[in-house]
N, C-alpha and C positions, 0 to 999 in steps of 0.2 A: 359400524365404522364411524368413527370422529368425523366433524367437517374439516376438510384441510383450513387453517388459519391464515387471514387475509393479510397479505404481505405490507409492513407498515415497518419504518424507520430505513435508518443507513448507517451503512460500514465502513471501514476503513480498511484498506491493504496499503502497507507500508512497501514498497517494492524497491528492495538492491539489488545490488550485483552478485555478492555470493563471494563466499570464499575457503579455500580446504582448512584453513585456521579456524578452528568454534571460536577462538575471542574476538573474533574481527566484527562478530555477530554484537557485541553488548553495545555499544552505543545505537544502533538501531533498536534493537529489544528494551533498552533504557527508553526512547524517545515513545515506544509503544506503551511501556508502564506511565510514564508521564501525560499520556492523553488520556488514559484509562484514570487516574488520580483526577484529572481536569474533568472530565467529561463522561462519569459508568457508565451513562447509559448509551454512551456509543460502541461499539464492539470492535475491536480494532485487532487486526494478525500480520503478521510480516510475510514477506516471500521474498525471494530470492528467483534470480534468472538462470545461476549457474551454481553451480558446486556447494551448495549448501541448500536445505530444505527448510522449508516446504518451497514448492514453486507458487505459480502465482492461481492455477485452478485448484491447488490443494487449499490454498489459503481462501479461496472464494467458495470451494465447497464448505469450507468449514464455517465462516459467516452466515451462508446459505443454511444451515441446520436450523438459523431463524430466522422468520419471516420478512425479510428486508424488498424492499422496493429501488433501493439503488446505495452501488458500491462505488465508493472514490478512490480509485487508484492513486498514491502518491510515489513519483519516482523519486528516492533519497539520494540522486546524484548530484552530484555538485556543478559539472557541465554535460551538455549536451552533445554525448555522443553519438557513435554507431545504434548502441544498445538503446540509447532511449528515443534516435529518430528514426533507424528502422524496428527491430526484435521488438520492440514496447507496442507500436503500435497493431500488428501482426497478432502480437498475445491479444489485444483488447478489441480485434476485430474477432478470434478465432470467442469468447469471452461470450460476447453479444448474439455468436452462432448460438451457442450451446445455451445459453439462458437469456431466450426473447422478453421472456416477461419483469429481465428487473436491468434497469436503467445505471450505464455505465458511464463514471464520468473521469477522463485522466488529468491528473492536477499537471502544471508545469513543472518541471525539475524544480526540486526543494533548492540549488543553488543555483536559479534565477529570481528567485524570491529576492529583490531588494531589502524588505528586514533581515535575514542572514547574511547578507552580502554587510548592511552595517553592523549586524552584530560580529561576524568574525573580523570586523579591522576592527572592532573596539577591544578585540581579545584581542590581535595581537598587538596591538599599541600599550595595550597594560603589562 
């Protein structure tokens, strides 16, 4: 039997809301290609909270397939709801249940980010 291989690097989970539309899906799966173009050798998967898949432990089993030592959850909301100040947090307790050994870390809502916040007045002022 192989030695199991020592957990080294980090992931990324893109995490929306979800929706029964598959196109509502492309701009989040575009922002996943565009990190993967920026940065291979980070491993990046989307999830969804509701009505679309994968959720958010399919999408961290499936980084988990290699040896990562810590996942960055990123919520792609633009304010901060229900869903990202309670359900978000719930998922990322339940997260750190199920895999003690790799280090979780939840980014702030993607629109609290002051750079998007100037980037979209400069879209739409153009």
């Amino acid at each position: 039997m192989a030695d199991a291989q020592p957990a080294t690097g980090h992931g990324i989970v893109l995490f929306a809301h979800g929706s029964r539309d598959p196109l509502w899906r492309l701009p989040i799966e575009a922002v996943a290609r565009r990190m993967l173009e920026l940065a291979p050798q980070v491993p990046v998967r989307c999830a969804y909270l509701e009505l679309s898949a994968p959720d958010l432990e399919t999408a961290v089993g499936e980084l988990l397939a290699q040896p990562l030592e810590q996942i960055t959850v990123v919520p792609m909301f633009l304010g901060v709801g229900r869903h990202a100040r309670e359900d978000l947090p719930l998922l990322m307790e339940a997260l750190r249940a199920r895999h003690p050994g790799v280090r979780f870390r939840l980014q702030g809502a993607i629109g609290e980010d002051a750079r998007l916040t100037d980037m979209m007045a400069r879209i739409a002022l153009s």
